[in-house]
PyMOL Python script that loads the backbone (N, CA, C, O; Angstrom):
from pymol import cmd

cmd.read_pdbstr("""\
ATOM      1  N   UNK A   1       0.824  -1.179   0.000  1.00  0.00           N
ATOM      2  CA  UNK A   1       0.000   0.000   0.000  1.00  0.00           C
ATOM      3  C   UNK A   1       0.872   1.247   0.000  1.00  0.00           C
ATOM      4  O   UNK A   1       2.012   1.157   0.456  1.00  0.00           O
ATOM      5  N   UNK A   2       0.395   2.470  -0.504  1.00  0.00           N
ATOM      6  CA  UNK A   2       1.470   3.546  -0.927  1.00  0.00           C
ATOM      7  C   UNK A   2       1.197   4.268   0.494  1.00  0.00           C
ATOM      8  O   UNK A   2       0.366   4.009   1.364  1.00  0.00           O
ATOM      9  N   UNK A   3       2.052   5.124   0.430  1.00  0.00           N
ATOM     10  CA  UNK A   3       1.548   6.646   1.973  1.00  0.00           C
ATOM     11  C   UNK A   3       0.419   7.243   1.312  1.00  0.00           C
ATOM     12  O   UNK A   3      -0.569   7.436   2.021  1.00  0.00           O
ATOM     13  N   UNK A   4       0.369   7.525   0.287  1.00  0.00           N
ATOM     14  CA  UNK A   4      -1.150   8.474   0.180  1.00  0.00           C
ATOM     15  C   UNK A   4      -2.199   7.384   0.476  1.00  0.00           C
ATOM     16  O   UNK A   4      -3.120   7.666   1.243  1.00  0.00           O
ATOM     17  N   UNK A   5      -2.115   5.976  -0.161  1.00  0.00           N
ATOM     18  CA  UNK A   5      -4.073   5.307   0.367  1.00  0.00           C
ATOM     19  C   UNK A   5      -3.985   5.180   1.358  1.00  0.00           C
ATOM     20  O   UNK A   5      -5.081   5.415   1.867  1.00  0.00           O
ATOM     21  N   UNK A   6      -2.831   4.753   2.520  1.00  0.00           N
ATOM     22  CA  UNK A   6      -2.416   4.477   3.969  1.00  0.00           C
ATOM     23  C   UNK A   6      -3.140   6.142   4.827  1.00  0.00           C
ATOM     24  O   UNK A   6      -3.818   6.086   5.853  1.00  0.00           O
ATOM     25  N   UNK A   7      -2.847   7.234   4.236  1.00  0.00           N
ATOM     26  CA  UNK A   7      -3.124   8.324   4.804  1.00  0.00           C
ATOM     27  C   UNK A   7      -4.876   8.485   4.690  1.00  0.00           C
ATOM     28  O   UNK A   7      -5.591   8.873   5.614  1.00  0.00           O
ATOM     29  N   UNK A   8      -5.332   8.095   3.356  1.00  0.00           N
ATOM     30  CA  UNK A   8      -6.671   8.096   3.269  1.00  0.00           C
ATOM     31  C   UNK A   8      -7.109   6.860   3.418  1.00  0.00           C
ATOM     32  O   UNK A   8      -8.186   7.139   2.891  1.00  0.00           O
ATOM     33  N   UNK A   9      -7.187   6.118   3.585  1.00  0.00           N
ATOM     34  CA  UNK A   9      -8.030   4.637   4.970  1.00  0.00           C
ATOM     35  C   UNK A   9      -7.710   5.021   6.030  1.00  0.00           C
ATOM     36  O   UNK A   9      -8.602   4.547   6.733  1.00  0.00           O
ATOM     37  N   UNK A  10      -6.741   5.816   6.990  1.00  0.00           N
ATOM     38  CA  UNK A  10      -7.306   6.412   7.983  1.00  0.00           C
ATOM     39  C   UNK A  10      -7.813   7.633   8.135  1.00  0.00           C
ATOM     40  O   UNK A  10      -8.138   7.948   9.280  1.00  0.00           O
ATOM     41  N   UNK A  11      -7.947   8.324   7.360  1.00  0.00           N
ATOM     42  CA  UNK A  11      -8.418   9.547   7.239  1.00  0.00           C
ATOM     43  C   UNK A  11      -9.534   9.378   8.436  1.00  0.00           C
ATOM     44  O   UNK A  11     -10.171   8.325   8.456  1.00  0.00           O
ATOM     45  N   UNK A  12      -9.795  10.402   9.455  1.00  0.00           N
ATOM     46  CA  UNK A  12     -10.646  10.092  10.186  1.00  0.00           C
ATOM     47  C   UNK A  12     -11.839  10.855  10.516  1.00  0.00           C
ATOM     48  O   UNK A  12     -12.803  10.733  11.272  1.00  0.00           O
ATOM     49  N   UNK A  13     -11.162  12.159   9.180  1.00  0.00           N
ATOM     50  CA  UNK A  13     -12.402  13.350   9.056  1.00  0.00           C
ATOM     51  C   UNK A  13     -13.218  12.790   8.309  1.00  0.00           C
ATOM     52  O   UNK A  13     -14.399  13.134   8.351  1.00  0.00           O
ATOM     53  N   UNK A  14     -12.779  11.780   7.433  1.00  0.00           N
ATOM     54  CA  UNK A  14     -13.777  11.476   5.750  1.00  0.00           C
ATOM     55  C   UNK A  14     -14.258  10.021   6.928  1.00  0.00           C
ATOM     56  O   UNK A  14     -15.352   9.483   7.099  1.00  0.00           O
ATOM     57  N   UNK A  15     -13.559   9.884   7.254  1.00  0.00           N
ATOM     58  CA  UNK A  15     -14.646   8.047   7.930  1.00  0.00           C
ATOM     59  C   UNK A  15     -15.658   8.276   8.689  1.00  0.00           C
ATOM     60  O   UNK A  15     -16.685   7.597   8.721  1.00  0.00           O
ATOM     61  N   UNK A  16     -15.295   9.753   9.677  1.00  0.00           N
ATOM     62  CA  UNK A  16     -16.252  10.069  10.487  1.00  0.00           C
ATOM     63  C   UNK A  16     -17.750  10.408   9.763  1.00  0.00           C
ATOM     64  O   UNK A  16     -18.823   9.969  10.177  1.00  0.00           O
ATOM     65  N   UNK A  17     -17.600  11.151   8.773  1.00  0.00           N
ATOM     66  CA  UNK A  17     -17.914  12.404   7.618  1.00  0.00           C
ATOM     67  C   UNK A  17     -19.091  10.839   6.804  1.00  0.00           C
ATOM     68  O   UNK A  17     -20.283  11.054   6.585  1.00  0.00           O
ATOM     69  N   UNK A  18     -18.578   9.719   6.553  1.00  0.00           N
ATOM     70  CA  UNK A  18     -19.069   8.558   6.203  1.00  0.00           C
ATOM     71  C   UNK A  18     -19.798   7.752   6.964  1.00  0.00           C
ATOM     72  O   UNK A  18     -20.398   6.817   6.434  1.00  0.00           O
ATOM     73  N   UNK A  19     -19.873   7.973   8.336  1.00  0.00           N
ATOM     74  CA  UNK A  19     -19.897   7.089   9.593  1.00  0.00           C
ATOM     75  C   UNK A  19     -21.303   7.920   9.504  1.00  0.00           C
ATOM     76  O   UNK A  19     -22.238   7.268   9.038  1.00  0.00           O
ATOM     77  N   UNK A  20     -21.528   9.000   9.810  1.00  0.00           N
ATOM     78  CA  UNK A  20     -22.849  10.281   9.729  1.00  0.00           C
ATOM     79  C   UNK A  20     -23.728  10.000   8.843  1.00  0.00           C
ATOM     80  O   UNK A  20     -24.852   9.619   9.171  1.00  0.00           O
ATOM     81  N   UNK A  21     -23.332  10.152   7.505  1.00  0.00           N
ATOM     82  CA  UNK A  21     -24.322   9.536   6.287  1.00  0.00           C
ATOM     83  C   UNK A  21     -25.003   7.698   6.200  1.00  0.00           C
ATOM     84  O   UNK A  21     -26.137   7.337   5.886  1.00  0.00           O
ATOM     85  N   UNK A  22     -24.034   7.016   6.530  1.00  0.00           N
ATOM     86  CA  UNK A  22     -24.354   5.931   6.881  1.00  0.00           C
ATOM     87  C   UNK A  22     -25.790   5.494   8.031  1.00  0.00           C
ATOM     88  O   UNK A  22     -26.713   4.683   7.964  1.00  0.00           O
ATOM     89  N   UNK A  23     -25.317   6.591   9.102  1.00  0.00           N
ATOM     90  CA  UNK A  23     -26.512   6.447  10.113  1.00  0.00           C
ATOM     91  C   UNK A  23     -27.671   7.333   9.641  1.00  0.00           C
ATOM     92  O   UNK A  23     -28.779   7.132  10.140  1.00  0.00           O
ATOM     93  N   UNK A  24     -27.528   8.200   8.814  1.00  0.00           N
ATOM     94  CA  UNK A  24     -28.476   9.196   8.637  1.00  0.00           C
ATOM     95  C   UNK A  24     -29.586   8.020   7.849  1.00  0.00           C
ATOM     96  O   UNK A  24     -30.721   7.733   8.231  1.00  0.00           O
ATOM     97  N   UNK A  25     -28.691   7.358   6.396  1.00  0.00           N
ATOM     98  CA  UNK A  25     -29.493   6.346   5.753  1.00  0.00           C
ATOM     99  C   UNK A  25     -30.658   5.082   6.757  1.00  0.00           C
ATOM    100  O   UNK A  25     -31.809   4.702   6.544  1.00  0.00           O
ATOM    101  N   UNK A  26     -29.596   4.742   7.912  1.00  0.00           N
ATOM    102  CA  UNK A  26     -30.259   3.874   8.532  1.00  0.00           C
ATOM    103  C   UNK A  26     -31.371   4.302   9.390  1.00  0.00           C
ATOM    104  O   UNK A  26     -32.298   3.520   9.598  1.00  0.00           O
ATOM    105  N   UNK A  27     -31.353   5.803  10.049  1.00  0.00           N
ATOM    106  CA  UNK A  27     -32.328   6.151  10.326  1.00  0.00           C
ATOM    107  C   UNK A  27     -33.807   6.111   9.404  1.00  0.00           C
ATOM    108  O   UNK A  27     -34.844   5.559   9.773  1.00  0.00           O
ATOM    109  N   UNK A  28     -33.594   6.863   8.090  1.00  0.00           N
ATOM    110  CA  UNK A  28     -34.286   6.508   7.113  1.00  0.00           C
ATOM    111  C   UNK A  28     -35.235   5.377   7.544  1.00  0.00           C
ATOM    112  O   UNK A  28     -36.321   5.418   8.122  1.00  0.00           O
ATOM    113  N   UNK A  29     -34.725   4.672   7.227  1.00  0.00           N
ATOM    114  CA  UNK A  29     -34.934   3.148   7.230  1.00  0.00           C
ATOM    115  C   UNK A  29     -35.930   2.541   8.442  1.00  0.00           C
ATOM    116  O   UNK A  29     -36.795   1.697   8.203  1.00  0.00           O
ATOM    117  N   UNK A  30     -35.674   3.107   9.798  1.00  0.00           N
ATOM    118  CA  UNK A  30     -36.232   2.907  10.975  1.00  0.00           C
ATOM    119  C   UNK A  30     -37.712   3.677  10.646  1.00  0.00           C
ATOM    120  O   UNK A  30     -37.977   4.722  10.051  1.00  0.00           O
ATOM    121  N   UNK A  31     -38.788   2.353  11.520  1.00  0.00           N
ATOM    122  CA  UNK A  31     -39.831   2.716  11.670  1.00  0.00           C
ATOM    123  C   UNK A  31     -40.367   4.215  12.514  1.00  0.00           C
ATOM    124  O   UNK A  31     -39.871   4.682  13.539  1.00  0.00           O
ATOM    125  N   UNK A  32     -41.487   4.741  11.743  1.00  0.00           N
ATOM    126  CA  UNK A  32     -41.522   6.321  12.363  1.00  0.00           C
ATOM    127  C   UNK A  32     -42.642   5.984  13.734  1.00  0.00           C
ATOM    128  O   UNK A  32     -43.778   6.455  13.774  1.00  0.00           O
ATOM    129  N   UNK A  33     -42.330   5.503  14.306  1.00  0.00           N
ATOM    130  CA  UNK A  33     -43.071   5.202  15.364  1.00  0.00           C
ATOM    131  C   UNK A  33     -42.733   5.910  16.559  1.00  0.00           C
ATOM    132  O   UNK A  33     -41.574   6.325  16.546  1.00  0.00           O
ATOM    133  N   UNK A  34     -43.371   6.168  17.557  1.00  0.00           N
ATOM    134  CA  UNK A  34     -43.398   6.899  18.677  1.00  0.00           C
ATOM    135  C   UNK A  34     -42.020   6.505  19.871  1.00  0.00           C
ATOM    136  O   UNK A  34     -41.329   7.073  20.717  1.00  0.00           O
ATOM    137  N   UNK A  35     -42.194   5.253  19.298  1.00  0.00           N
ATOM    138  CA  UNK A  35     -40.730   4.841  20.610  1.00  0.00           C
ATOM    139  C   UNK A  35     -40.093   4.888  19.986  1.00  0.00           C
ATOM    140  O   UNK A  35     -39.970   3.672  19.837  1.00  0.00           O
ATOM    141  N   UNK A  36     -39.320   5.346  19.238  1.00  0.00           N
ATOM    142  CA  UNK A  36     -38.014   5.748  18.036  1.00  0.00           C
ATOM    143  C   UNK A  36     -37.946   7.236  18.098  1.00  0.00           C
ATOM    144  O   UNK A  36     -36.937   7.599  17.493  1.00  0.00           O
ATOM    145  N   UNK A  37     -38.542   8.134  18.533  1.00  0.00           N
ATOM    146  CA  UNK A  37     -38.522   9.400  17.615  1.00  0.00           C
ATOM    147  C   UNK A  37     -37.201   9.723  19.129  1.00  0.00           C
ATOM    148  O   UNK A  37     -36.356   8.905  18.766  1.00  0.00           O
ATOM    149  N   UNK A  38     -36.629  10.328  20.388  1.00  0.00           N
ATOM    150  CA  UNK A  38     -36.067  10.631  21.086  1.00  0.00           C
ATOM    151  C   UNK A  38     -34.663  10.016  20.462  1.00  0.00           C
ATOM    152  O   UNK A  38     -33.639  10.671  20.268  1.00  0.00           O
ATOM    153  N   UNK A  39     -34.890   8.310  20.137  1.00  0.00           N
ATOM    154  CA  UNK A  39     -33.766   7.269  20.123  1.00  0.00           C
ATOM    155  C   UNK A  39     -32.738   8.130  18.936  1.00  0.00           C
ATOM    156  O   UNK A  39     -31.583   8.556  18.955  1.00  0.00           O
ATOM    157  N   UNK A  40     -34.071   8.107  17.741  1.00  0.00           N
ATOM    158  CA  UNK A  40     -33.414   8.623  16.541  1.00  0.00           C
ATOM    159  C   UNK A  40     -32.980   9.872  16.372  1.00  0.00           C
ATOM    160  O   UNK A  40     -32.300  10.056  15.363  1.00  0.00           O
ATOM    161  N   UNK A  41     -33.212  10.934  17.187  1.00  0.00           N
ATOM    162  CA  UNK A  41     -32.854  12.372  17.391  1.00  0.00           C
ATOM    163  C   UNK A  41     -31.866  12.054  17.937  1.00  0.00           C
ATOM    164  O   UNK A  41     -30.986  12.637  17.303  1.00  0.00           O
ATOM    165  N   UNK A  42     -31.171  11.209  19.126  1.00  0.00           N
ATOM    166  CA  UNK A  42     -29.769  11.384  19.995  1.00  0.00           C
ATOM    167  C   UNK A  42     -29.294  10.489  18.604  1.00  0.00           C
ATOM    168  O   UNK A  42     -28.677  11.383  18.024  1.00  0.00           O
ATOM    169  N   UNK A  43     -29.222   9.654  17.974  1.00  0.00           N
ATOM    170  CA  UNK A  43     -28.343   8.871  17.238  1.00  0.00           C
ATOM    171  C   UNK A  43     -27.735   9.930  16.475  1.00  0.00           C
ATOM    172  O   UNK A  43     -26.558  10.279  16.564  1.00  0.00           O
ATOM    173  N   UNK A  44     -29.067  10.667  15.334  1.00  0.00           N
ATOM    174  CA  UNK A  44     -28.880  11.441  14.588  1.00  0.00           C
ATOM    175  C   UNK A  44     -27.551  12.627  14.912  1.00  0.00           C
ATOM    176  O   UNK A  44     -26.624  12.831  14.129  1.00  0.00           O
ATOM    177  N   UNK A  45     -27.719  13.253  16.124  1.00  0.00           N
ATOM    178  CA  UNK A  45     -27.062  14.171  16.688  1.00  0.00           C
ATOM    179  C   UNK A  45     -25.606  13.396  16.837  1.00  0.00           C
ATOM    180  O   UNK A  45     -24.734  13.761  16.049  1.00  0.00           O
ATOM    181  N   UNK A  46     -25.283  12.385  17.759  1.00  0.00           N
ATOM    182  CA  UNK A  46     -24.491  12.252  17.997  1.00  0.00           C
ATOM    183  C   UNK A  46     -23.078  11.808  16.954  1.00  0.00           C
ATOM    184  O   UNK A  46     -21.879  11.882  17.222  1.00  0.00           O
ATOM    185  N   UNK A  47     -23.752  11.340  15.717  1.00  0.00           N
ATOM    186  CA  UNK A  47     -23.424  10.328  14.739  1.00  0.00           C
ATOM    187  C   UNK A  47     -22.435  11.619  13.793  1.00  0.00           C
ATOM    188  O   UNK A  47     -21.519  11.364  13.012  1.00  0.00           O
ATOM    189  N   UNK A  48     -23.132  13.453  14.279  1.00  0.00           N
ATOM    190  CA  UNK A  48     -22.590  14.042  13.370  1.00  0.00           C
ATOM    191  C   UNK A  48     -21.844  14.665  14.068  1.00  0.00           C
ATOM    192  O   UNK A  48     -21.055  15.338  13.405  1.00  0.00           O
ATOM    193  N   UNK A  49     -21.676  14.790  15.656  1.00  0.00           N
ATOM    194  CA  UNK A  49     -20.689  15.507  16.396  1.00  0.00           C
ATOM    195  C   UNK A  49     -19.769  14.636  16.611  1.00  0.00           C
ATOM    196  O   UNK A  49     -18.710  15.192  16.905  1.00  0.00           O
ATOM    197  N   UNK A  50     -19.708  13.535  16.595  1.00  0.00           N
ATOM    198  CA  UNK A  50     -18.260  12.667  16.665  1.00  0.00           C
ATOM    199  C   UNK A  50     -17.911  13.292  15.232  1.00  0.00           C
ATOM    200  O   UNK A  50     -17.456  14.331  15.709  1.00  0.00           O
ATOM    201  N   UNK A  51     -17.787  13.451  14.061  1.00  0.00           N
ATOM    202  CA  UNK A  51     -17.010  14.059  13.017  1.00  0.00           C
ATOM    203  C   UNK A  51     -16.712  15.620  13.699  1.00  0.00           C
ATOM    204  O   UNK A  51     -15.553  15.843  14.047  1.00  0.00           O
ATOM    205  N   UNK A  52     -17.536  16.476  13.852  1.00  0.00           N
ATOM    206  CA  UNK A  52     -17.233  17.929  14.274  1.00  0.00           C
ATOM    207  C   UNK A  52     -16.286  17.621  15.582  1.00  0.00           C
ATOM    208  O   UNK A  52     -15.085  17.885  15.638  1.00  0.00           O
ATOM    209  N   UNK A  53     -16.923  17.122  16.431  1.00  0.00           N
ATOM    210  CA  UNK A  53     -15.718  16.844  17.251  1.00  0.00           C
ATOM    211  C   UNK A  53     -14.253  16.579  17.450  1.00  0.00           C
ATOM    212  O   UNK A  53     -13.517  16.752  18.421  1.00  0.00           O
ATOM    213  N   UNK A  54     -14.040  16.082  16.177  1.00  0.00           N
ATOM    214  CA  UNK A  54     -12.356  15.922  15.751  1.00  0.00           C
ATOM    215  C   UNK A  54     -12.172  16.502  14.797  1.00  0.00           C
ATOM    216  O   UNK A  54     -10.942  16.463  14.839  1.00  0.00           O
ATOM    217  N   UNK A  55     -12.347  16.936  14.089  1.00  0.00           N
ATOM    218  CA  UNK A  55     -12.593  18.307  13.448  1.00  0.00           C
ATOM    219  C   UNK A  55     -12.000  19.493  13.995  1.00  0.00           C
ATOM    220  O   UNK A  55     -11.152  20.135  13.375  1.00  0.00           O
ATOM    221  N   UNK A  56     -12.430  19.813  15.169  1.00  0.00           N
ATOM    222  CA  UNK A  56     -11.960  20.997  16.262  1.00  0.00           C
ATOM    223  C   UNK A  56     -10.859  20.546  17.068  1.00  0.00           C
ATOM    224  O   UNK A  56      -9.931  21.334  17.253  1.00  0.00           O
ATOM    225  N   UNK A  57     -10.810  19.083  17.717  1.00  0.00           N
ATOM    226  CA  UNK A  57      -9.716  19.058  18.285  1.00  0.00           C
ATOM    227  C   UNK A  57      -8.436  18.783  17.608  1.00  0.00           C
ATOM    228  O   UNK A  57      -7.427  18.604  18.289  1.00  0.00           O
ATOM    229  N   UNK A  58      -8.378  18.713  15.702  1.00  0.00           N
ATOM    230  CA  UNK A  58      -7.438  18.926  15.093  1.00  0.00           C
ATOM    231  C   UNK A  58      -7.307  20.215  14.850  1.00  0.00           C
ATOM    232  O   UNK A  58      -6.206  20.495  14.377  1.00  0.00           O
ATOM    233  N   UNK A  59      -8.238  21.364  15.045  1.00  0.00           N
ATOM    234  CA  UNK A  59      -7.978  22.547  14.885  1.00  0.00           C
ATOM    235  C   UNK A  59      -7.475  23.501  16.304  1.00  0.00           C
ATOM    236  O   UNK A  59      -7.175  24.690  16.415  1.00  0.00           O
ATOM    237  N   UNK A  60      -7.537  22.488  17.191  1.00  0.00           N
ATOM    238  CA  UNK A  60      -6.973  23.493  18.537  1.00  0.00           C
ATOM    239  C   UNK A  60      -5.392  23.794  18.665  1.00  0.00           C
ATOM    240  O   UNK A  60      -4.324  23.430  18.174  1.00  0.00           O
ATOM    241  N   UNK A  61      -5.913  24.698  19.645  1.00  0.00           N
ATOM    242  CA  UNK A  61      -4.546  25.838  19.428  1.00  0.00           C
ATOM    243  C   UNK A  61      -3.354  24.846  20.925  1.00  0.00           C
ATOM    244  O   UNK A  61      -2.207  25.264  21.084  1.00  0.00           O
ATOM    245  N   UNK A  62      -3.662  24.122  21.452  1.00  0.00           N
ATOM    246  CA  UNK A  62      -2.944  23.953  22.757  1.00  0.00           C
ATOM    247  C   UNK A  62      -3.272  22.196  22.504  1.00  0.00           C
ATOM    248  O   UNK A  62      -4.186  21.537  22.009  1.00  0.00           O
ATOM    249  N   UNK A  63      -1.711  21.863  23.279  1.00  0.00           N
ATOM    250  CA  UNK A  63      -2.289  20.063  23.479  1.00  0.00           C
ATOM    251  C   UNK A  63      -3.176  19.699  24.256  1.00  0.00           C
ATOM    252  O   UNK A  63      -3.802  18.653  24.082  1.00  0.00           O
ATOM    253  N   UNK A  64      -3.441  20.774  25.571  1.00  0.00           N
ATOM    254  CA  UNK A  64      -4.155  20.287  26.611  1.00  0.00           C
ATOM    255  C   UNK A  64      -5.417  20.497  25.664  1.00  0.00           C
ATOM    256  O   UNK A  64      -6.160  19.524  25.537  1.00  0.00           O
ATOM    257  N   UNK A  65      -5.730  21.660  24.994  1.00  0.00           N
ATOM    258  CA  UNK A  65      -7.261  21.558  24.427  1.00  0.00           C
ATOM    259  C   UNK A  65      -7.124  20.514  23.086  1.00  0.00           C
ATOM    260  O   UNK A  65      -8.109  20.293  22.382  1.00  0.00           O
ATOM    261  N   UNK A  66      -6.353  20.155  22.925  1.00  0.00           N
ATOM    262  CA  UNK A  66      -6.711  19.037  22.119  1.00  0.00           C
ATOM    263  C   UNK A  66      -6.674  17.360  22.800  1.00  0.00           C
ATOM    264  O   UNK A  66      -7.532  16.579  22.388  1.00  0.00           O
ATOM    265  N   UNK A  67      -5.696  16.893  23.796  1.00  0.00           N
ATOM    266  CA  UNK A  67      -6.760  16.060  24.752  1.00  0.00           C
ATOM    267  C   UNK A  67      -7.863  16.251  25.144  1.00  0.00           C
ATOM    268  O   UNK A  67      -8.680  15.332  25.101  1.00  0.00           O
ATOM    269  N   UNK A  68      -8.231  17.606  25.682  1.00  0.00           N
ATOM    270  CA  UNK A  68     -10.014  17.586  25.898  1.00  0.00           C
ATOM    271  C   UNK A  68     -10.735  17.531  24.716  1.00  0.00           C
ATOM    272  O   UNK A  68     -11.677  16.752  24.562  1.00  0.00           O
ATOM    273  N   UNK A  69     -10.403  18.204  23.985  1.00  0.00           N
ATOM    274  CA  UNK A  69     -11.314  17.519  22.586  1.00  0.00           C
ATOM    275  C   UNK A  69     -11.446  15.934  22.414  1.00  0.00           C
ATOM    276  O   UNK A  69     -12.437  15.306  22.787  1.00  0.00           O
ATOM    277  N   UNK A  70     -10.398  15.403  21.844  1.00  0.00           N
ATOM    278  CA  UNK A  70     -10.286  13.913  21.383  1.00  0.00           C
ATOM    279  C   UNK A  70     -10.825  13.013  23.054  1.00  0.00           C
ATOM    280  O   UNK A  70     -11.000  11.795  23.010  1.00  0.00           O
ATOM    281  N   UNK A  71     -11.037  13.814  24.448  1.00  0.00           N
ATOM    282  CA  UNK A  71     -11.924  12.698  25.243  1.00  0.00           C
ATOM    283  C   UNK A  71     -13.849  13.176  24.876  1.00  0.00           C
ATOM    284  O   UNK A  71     -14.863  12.479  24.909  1.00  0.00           O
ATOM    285  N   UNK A  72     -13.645  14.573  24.569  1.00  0.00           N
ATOM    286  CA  UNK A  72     -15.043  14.430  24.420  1.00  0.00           C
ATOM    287  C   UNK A  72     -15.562  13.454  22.891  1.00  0.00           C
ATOM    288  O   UNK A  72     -16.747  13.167  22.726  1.00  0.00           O
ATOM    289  N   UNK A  73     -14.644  13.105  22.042  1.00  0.00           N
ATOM    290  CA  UNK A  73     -14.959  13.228  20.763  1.00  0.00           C
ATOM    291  C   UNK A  73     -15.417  11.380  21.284  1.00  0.00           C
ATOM    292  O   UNK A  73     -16.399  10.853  20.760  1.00  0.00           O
ATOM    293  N   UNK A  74     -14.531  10.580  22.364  1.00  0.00           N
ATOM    294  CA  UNK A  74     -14.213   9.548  22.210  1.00  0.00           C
ATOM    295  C   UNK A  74     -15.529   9.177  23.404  1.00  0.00           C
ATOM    296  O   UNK A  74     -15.914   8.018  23.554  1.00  0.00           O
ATOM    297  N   UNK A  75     -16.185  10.473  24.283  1.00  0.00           N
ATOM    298  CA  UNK A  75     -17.510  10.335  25.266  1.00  0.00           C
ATOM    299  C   UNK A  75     -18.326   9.995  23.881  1.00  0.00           C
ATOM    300  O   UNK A  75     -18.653   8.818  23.731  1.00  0.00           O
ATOM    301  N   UNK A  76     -18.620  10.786  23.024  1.00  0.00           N
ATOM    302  CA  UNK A  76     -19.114  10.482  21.928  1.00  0.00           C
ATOM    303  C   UNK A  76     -19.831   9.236  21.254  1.00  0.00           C
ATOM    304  O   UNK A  76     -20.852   8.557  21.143  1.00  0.00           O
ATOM    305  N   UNK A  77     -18.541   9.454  20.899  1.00  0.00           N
ATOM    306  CA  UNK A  77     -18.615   7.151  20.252  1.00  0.00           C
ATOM    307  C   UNK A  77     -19.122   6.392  21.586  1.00  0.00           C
ATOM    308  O   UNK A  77     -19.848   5.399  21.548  1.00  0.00           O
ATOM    309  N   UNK A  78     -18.786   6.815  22.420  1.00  0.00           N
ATOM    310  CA  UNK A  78     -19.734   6.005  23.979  1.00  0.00           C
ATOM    311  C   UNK A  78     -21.009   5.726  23.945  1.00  0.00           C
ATOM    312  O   UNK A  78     -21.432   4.583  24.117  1.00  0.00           O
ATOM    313  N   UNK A  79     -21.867   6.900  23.683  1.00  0.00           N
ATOM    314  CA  UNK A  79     -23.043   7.236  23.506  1.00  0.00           C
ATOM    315  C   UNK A  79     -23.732   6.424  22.739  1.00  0.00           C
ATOM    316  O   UNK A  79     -24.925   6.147  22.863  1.00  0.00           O
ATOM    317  N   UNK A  80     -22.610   5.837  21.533  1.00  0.00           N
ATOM    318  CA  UNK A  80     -23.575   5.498  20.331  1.00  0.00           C
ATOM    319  C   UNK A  80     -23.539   3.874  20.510  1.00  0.00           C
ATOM    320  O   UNK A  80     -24.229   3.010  19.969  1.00  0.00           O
ATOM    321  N   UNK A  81     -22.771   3.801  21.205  1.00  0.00           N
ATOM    322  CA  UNK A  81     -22.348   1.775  21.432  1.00  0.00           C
ATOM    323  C   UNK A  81     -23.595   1.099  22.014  1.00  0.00           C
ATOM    324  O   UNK A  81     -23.592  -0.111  22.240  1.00  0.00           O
TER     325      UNK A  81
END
""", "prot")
cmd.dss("prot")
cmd.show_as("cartoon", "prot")
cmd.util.cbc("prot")
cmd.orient("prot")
């Protein structure tokens, strides 16, 4: 494998960025029923702030604010397990 596809298979803005659309589709998909609608609003939400979330903590100015980023990014993915 070369350094550029090695750099993009982990790319983790575009997987995240993929990870979002993926759930957005599967929401789709889920019945519109009354015990779903809360479930599918936190999925929805959360599915697109794990991408924004590392997003910003690659854009912070300090290491310490970029450990607090990458633990909130990683409370995140918690949420969704």
């Amino acid at each position: 494998m070369s350094n550029n596809k090695n750099s993009k298979l982990y790319d983790l803005e575009d997987r995240t960025l993929r990870f979002a659309q993926r759930v957005r589709r599967l929401i789709k998909k889920l019945p519109k029923i009354i015990a779903n609608i809360e479930d599918v609003k936190q999925l929805a939400k959360t599915s697109a702030s794990v991408g924004a979330n590392y997003i910003e903590a690659n854009e912070s100015l300090s290491r310490k604010d970029i450990v607090y980023r990458i633990k909130v990014y990683r409370k995140e993915i918690k949420e969704i397990e």
